[in-house]
N, C-alpha and C positions, 0 to 999 in steps of 0.2 A: 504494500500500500504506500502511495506516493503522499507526503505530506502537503497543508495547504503550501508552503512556500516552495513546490514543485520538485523538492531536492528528495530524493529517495534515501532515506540514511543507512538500508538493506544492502551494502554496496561491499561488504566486505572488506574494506578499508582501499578497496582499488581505486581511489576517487577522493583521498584524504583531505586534498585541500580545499577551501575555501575563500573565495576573491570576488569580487565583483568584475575582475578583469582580468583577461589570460592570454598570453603573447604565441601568436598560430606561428612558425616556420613553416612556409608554404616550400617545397618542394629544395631546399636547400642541403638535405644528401641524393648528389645527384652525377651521375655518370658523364654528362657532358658529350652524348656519343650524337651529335646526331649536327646537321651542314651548318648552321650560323652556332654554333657552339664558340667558338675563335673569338666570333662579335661577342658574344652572351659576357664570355666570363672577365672579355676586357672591361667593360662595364660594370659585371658585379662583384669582382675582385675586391677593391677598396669599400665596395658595402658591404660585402658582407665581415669586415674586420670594423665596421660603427655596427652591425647588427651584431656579433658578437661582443661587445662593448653594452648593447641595448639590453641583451639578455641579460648579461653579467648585473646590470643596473633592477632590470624587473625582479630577477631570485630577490636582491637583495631587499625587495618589498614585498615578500612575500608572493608574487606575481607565479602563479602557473604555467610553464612553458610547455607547449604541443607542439611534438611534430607532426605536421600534415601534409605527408610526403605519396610522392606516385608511385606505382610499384612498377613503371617501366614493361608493365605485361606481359614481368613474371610471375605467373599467379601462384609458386608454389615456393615464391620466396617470403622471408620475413626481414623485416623492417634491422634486423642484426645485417643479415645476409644481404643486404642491401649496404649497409655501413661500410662490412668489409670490401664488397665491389669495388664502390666509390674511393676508398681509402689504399689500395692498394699502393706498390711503388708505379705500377706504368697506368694510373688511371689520369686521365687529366683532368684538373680542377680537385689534386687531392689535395692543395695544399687549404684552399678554402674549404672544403667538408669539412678536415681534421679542423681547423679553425671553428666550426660550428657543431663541433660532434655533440652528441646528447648526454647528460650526464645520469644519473641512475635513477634520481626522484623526477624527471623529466615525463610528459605523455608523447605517445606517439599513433597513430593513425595513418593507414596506411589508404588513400583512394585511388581508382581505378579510373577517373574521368579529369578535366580540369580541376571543376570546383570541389574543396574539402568536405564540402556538409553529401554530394552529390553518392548514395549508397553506401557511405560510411556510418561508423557510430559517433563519428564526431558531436553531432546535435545532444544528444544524449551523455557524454562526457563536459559538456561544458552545461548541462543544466545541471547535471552534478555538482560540479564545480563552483555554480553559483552564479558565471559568467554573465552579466550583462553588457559591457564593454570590452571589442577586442581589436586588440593592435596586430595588426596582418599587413607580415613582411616575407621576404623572399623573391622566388621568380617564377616564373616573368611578369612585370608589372601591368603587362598587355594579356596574359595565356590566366593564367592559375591563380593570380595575387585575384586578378578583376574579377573571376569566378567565382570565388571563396569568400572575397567583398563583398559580390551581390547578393549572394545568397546570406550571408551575414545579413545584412541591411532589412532581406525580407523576412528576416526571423526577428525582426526587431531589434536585433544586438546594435548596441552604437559600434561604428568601425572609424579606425583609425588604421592610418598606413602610409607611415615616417619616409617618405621618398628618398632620404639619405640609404634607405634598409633595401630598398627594392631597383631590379634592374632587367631591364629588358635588349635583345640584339643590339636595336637601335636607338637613341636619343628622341628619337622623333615618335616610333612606338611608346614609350616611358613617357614622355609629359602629354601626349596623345591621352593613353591612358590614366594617368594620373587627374587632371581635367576631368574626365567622366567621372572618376573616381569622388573627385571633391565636388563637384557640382550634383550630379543626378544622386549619388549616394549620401552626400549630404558628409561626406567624410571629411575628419582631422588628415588631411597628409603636409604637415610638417615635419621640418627636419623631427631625428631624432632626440636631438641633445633639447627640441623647444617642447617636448610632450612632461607633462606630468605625470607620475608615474605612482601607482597606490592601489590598495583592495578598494 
């Protein structure tokens, strides 16, 4: 039985924390295998070392971090097995995964389409969680961040998405996106370092 305040306390302690806010990593262990990859990660290179910087900032408020990562359609991998891929010596772009690797009280979710909420249990982990505001970062700011935003948005959640955190092929894709993002979604995307950060 679910209580009036939506949060299921039945949860087995798999859902321990509690926040009003919880920081998505949209797709940031990631293989890098596929033609504008070269574009991608010159771009998201130096974000994801302020997105690592952003996370380090959220733990220390208490702040929930989810990975909402693709599973690259291997469907008979796990989100570990995923790790090590990307982490390898000859993967490219390990030096930024290792940079954002997961740590052990971390969530993580693994989806099969763009957007995070899109047949995941994600929805369901952040009502647990308590989430009603969530800062949603990663890539690509155009592909999976704008997916995982939107559907945030229609679930009510406030969204937030620190353009310093998010990067896509192109420049012109990225504030392209970004635009929809702040305008139709009604989203915070300011820098990082200008977001307030708290349960």
């Amino acid at each position: 039985m679910v209580p009036e305040n939506g949060i299921n306390s039945d949860m087995d302690g798999s859902a321990p924390d509690q926040c009003g806010t919880a920081l998505l990593l949209v797709d940031v262990i990631n293989h890098f295998e596929f033609p504008d990859a070269p574009e991608l990660l010159q771009n998201w290179g130096p974000a994801a070392l302020r997105l690592a910087e952003l996370k380090r900032r959220a733990k220390s408020h208490g702040i929930p971090v989810v990975y909402v990562n693709d599973n690259f359609g291997k469907w008979r991998s796990s989100f570990a097995g995923l790790l090590a891929y990307c982490t390898r010596p000859e993967a490219r772009g390990r030096e930024v995964v290792s940079a954002l690797a997961p740590h052990e009280d971390d969530y993580f979710v693994l989806k099969p389409k763009h957007s995070g909420f899109y047949q995941t249990p994600l929805e369901i982990l952040l009502t647990n969680l308590g989430t009603k505001k969530t800062i949603i970062a990663g890539v690509t700011t155009n592909n999976c961040v704008l997916f995982t935003a939107s559907d945030a948005y229609m679930r009510d959640l406030q969204v937030q998405v620190p353009r310093d955190c998010v990067a896509a092929a192109s420049v012109t894709a990225h504030e392209t996106a970004l635009e929809h993002i702040a305008t139709v979604l009604k989203a915070n995307v300011a820098a990082a370092t200008e977001m307030s950060l708290g349960c």
